[in-house]
LUMDREN-918380 format. One record per residue: residue number from 1; residue in three letters; y negated, z, x of N, C-alpha, C, O, CB in turn. Coordinates in Angstrom, 1 decimal, decimal comma, padded with zeros to 4 digits, m for minus. Atoms other than C-alpha are relative to their C-alpha. Glycine has a CB too. Layout:
LUMDREN-918380
k | r | ny | nz | nx | cay | caz | cax | cy | cz | cx | oy | oz | ox | cby | cbz | cbx
NUM | ALA | Y | Z | X | Y | Z | X | Y | Z | X | Y | Z | X | Y | Z | X;
...
//
This chain:
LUMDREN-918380
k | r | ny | nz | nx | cay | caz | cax | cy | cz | cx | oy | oz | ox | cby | cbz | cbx
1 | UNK | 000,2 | m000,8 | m001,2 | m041,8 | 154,6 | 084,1 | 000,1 | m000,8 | 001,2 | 001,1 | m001,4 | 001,5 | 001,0 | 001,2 | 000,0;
2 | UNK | 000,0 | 001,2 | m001,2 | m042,8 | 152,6 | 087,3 | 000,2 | 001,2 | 001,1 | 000,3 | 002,5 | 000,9 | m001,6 | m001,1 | 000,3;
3 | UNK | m000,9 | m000,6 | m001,3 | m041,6 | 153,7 | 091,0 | m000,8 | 000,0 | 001,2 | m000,1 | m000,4 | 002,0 | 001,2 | m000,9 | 000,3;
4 | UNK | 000,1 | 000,3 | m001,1 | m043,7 | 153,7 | 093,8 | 000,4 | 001,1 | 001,3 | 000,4 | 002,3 | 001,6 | m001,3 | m000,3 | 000,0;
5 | UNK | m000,2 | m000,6 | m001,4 | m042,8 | 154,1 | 097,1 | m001,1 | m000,4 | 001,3 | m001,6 | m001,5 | 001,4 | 001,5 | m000,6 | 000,4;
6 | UNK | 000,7 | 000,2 | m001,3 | m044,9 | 154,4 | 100,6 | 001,0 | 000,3 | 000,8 | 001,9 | 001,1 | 000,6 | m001,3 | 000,8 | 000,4;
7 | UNK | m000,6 | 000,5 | m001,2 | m043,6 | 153,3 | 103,6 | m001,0 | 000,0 | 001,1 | m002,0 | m000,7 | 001,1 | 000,7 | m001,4 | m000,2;
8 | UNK | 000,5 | 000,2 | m001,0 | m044,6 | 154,4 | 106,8 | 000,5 | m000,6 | 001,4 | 001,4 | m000,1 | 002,1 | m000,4 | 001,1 | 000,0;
9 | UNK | m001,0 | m000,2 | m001,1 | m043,8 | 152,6 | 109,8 | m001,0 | 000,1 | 001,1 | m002,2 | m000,3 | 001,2 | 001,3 | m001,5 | 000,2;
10 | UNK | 000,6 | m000,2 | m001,4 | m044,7 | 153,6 | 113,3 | 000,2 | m000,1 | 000,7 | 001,2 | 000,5 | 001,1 | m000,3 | 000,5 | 000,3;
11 | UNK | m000,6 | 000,6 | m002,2 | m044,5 | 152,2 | 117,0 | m000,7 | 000,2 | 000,6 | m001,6 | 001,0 | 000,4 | 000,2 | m001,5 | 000,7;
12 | UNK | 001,3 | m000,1 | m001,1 | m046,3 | 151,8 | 119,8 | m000,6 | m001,3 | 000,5 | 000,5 | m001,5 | 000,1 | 000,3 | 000,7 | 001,3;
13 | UNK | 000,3 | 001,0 | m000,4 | m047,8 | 148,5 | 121,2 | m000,6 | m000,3 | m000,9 | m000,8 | m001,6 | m000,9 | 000,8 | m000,7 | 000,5;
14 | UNK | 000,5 | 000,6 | 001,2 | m049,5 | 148,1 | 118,2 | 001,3 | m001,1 | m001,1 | 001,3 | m002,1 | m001,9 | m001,3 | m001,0 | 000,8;
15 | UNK | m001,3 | 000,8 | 000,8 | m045,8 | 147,0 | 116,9 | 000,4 | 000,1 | m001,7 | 001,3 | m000,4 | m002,4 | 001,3 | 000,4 | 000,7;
16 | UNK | 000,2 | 000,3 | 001,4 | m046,6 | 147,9 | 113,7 | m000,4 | m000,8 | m000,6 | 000,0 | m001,0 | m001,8 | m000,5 | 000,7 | m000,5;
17 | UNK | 001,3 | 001,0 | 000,9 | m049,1 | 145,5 | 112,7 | 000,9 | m001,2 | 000,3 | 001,1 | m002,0 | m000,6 | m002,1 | m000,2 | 000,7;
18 | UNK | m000,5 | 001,3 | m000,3 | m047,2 | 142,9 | 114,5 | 001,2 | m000,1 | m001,3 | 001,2 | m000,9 | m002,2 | 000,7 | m000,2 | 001,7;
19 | UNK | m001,3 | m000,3 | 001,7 | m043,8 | 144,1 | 111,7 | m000,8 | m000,7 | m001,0 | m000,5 | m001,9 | m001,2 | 000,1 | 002,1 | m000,8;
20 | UNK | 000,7 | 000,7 | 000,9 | m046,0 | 143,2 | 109,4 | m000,8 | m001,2 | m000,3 | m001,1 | m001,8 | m001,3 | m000,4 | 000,6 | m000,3;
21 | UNK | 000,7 | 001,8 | m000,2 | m047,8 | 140,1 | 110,3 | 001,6 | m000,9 | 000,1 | 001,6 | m001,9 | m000,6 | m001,4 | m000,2 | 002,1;
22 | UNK | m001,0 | 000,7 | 000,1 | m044,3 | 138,6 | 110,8 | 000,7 | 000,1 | m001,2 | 001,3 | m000,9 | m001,7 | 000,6 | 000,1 | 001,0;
23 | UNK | m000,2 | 000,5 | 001,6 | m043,3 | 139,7 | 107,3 | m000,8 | m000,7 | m001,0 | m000,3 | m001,2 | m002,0 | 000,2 | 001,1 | m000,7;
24 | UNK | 000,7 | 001,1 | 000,4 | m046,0 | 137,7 | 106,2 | 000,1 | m001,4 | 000,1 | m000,1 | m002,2 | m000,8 | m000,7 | 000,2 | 000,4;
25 | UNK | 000,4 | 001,5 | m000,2 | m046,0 | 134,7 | 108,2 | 001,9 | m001,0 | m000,5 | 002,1 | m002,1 | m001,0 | m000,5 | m000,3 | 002,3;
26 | UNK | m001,4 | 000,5 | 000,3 | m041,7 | 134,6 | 107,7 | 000,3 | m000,2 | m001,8 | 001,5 | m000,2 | m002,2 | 001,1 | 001,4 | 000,7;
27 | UNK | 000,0 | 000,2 | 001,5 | m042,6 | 134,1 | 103,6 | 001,2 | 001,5 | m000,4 | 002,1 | 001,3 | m001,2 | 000,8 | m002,0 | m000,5;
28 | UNK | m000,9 | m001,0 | 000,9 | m040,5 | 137,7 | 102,9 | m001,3 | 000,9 | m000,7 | m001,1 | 001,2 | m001,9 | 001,2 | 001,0 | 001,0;
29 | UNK | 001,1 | m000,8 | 000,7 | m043,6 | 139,6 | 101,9 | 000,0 | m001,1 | m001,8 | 000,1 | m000,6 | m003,0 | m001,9 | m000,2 | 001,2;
30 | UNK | 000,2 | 000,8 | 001,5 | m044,1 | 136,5 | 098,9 | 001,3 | 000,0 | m000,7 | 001,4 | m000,2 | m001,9 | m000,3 | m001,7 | 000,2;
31 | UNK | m001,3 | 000,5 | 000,8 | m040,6 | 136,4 | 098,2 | 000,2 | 001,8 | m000,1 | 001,3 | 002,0 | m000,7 | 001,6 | m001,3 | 001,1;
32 | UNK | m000,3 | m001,3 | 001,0 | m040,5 | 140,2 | 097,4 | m000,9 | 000,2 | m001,2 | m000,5 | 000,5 | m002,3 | m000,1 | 001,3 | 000,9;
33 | UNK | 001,4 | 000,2 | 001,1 | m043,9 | 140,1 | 095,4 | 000,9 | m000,9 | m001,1 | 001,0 | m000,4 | m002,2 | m001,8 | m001,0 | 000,8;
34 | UNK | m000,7 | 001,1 | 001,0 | m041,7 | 137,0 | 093,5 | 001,0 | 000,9 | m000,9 | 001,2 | 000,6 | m002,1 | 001,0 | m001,4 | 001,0;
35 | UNK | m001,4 | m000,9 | 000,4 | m038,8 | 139,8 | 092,7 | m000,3 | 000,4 | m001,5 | m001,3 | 001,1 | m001,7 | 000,3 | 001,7 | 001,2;
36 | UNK | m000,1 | m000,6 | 001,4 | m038,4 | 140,5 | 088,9 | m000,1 | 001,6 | m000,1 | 000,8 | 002,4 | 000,3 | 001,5 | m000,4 | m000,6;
37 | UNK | 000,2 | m001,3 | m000,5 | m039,9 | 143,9 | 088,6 | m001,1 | 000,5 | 001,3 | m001,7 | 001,6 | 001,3 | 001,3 | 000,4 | 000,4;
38 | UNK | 000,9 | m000,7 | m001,3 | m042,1 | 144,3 | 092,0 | m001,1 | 000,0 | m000,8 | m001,2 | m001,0 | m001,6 | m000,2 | m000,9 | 001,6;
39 | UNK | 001,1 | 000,5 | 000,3 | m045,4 | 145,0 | 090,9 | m001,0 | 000,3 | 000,8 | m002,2 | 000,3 | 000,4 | m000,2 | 000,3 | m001,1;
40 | UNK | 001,3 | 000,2 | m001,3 | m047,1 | 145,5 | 094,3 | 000,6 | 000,3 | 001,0 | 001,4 | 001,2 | 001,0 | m001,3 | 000,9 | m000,1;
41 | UNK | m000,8 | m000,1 | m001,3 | m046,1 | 145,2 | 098,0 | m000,7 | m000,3 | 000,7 | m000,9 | m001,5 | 001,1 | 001,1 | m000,6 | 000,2;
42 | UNK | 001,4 | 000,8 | m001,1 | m048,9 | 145,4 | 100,2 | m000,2 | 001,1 | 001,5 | 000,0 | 002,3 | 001,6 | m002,2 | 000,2 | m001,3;
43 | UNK | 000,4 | m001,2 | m001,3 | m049,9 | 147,0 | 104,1 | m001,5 | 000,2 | m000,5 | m002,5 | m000,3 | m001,0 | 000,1 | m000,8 | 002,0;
44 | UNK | 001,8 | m000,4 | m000,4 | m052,7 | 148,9 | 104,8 | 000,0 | 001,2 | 001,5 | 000,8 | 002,1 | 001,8 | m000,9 | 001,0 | m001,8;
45 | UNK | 000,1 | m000,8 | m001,3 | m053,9 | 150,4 | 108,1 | m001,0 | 001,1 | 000,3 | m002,2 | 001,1 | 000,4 | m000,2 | m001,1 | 001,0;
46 | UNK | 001,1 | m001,0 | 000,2 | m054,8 | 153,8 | 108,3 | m001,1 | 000,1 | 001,4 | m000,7 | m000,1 | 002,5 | 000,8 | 001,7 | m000,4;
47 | UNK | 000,9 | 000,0 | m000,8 | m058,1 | 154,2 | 110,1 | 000,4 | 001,6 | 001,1 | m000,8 | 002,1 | 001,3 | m001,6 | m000,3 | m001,0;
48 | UNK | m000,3 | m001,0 | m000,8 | m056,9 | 157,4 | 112,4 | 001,1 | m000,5 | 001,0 | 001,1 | m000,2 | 002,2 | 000,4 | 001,2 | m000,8;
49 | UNK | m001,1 | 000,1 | m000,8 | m053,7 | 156,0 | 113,6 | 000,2 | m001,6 | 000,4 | 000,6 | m002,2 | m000,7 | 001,2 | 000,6 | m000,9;
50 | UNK | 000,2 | 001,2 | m000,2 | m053,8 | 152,3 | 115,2 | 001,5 | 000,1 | 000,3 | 001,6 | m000,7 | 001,3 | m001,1 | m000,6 | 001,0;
51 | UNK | m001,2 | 000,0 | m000,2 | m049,7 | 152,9 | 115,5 | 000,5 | m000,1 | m001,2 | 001,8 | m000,2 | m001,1 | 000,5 | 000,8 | 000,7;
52 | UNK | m000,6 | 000,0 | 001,1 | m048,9 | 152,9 | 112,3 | m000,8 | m000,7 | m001,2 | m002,0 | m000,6 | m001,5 | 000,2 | 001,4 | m000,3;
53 | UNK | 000,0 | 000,6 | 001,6 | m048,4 | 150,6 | 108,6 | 000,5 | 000,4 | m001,0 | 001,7 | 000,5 | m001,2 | 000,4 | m001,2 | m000,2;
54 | UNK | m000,4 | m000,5 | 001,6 | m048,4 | 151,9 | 105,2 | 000,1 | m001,3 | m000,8 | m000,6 | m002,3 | m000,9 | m001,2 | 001,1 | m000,9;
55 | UNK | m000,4 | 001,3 | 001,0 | m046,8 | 149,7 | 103,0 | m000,1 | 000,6 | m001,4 | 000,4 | 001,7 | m001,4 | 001,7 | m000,6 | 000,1;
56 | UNK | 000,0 | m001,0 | 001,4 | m047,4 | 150,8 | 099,1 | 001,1 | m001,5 | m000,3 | 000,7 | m002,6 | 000,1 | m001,9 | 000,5 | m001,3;
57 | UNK | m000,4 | 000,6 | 000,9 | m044,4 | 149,1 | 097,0 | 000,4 | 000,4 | m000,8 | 001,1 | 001,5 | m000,6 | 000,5 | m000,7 | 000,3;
58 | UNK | 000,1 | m000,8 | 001,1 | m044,3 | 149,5 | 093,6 | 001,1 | m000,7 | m000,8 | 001,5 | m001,8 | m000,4 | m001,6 | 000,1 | m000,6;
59 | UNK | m001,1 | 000,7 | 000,7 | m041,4 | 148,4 | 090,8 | m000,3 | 000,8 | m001,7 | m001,1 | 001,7 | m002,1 | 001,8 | 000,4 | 000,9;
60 | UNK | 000,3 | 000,0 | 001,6 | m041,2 | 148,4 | 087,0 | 001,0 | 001,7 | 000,0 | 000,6 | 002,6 | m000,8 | 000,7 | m001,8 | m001,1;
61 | UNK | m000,8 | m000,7 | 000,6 | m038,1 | 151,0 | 087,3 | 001,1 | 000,2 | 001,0 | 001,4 | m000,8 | 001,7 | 000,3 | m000,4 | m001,3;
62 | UNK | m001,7 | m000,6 | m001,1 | m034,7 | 152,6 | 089,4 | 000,4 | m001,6 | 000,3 | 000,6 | m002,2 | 001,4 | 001,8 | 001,1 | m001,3;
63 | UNK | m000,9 | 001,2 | m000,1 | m033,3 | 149,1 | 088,3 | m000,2 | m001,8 | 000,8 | 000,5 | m002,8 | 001,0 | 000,2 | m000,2 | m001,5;
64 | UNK | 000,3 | 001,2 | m000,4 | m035,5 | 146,7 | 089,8 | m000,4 | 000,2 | 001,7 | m000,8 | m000,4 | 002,7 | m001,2 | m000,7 | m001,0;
65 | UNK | 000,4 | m000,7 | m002,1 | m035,7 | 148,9 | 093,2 | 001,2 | m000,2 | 000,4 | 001,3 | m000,8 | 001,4 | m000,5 | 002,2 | 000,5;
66 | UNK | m001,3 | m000,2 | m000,2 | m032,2 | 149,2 | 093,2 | 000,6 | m001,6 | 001,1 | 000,9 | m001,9 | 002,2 | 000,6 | 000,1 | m001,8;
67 | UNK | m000,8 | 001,5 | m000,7 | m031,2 | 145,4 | 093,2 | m000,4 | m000,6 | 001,0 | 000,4 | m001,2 | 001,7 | 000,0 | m001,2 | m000,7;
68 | UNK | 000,8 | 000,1 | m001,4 | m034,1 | 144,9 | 095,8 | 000,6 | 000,2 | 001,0 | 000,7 | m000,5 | 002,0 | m000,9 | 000,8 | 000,1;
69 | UNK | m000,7 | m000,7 | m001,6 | m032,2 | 147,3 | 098,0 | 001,0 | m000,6 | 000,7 | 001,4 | m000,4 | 001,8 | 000,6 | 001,4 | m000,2;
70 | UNK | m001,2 | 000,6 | m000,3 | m029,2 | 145,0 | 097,6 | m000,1 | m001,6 | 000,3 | 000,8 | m002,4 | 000,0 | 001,0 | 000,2 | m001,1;
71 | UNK | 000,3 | 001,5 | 000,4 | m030,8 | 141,5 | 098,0 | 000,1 | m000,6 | 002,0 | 000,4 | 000,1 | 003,0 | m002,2 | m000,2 | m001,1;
72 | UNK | m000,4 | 000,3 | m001,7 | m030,6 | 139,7 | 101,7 | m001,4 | 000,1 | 000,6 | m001,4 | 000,1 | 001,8 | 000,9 | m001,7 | 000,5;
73 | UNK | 001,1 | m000,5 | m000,3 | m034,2 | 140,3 | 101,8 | 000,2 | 001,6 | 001,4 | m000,3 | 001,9 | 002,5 | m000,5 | 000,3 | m001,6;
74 | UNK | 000,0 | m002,0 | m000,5 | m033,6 | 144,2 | 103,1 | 000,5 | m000,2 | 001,3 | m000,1 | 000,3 | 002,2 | 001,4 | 001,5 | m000,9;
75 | UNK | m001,1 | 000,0 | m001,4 | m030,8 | 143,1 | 106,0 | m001,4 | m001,0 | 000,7 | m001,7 | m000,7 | 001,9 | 002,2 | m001,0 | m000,3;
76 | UNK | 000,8 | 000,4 | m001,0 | m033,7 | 140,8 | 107,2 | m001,6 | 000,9 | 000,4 | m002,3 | 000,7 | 001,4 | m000,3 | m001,6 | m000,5;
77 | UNK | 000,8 | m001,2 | m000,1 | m036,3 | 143,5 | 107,1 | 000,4 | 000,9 | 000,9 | m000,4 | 001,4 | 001,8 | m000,2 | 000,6 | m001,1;
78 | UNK | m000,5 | m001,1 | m000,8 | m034,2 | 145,9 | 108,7 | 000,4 | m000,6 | 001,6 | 000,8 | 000,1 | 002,5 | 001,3 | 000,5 | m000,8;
79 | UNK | m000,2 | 000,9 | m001,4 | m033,7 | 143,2 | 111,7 | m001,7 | 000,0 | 000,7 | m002,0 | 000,1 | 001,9 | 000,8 | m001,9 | m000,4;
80 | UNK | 001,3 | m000,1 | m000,8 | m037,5 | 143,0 | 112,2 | m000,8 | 001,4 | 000,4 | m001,7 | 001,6 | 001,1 | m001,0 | m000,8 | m000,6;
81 | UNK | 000,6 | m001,4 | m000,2 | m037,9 | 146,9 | 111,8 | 000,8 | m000,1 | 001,7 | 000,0 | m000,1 | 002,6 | 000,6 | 001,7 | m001,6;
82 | UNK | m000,5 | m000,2 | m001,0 | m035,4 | 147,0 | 114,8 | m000,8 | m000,5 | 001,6 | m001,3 | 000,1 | 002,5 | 001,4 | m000,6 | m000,2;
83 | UNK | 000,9 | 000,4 | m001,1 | m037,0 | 144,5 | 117,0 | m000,9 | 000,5 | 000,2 | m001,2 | 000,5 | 001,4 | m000,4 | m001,0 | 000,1;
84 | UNK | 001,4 | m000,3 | 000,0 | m040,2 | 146,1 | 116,5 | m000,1 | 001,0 | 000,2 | m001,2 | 001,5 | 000,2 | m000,8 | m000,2 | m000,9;
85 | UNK | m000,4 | m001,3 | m000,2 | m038,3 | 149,3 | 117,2 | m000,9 | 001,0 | m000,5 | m001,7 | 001,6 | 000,3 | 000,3 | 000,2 | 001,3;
86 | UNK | 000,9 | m000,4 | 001,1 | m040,1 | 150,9 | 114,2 | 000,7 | 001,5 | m000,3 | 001,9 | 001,7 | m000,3 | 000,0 | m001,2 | m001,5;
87 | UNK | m000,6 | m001,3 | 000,4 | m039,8 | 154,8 | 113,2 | m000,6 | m000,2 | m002,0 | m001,7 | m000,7 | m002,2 | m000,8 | 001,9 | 001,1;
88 | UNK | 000,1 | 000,1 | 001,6 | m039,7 | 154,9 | 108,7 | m000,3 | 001,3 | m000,4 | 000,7 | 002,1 | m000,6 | 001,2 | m000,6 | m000,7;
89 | UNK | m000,2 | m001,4 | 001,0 | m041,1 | 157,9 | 107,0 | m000,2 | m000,2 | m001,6 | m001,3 | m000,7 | m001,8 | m001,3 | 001,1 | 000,4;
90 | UNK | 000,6 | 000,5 | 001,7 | m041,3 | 157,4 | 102,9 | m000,1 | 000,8 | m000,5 | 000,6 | 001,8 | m000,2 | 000,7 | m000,8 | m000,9;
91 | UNK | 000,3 | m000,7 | 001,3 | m042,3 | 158,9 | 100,3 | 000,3 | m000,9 | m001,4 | m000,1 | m002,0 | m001,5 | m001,5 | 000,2 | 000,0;
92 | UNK | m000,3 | 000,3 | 001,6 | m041,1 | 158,2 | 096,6 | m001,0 | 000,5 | m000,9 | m001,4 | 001,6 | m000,6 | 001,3 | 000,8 | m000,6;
93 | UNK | 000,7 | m001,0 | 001,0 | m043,4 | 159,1 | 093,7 | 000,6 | m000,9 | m001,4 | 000,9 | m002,0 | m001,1 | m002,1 | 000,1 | 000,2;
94 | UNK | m000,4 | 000,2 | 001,6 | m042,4 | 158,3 | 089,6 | m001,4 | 000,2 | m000,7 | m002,2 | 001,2 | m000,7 | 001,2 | 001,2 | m000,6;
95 | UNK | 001,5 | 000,0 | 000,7 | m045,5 | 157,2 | 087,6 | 000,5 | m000,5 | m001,4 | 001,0 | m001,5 | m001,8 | m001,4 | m001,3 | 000,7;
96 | UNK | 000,4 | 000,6 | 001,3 | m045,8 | 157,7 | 084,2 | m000,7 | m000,6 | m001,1 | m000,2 | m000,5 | m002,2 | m000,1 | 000,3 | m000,3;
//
């Protein structure tokens, strides 16, 4: 049973896209994709809203989301959501 989650984040200045171009260029986007278990972690920019990035990331199971959540990855994510003074809406879904 795999796990995905969407991640919405939303700002203004176009500080979404930047969030995410700096998880790119800072190698954390590769080094979560690398994570035992991830099996997709990608943006995409919905064509209505130029404030906002959907992130789809997906995992094998509870256990490989879990340790994710605990890895020093998260605490530096959560430092560039701040700067980028980002609002988070998610969604969870369970795929059988």
């Amino acid at each position: 049973m795999s796990i995905a989650v969407n991640i919405y984040y939303t700002g203004t200045n176009g500080n979404a896209r930047k969030f995410a171009e700096e998880m790119i260029a800072k190698g954390i986007v590769d080094r979560v994709r690398a994570e035992e278990g991830n099996e997709r972690y990608e943006y995409f920019f919905p064509m209505g809203d130029a404030e906002t990035v959907l992130l789809v990331d997906c995992w094998e199971n509870q256990e490989a989301l879990d340790f994710h959540h605990k890895t020093q990855m998260m605490q530096e994510i959560a430092e560039l959501r701040n700067k980028y003074h980002l609002k988070m809406k998610v969604e969870k879904f369970t795929r059988l």
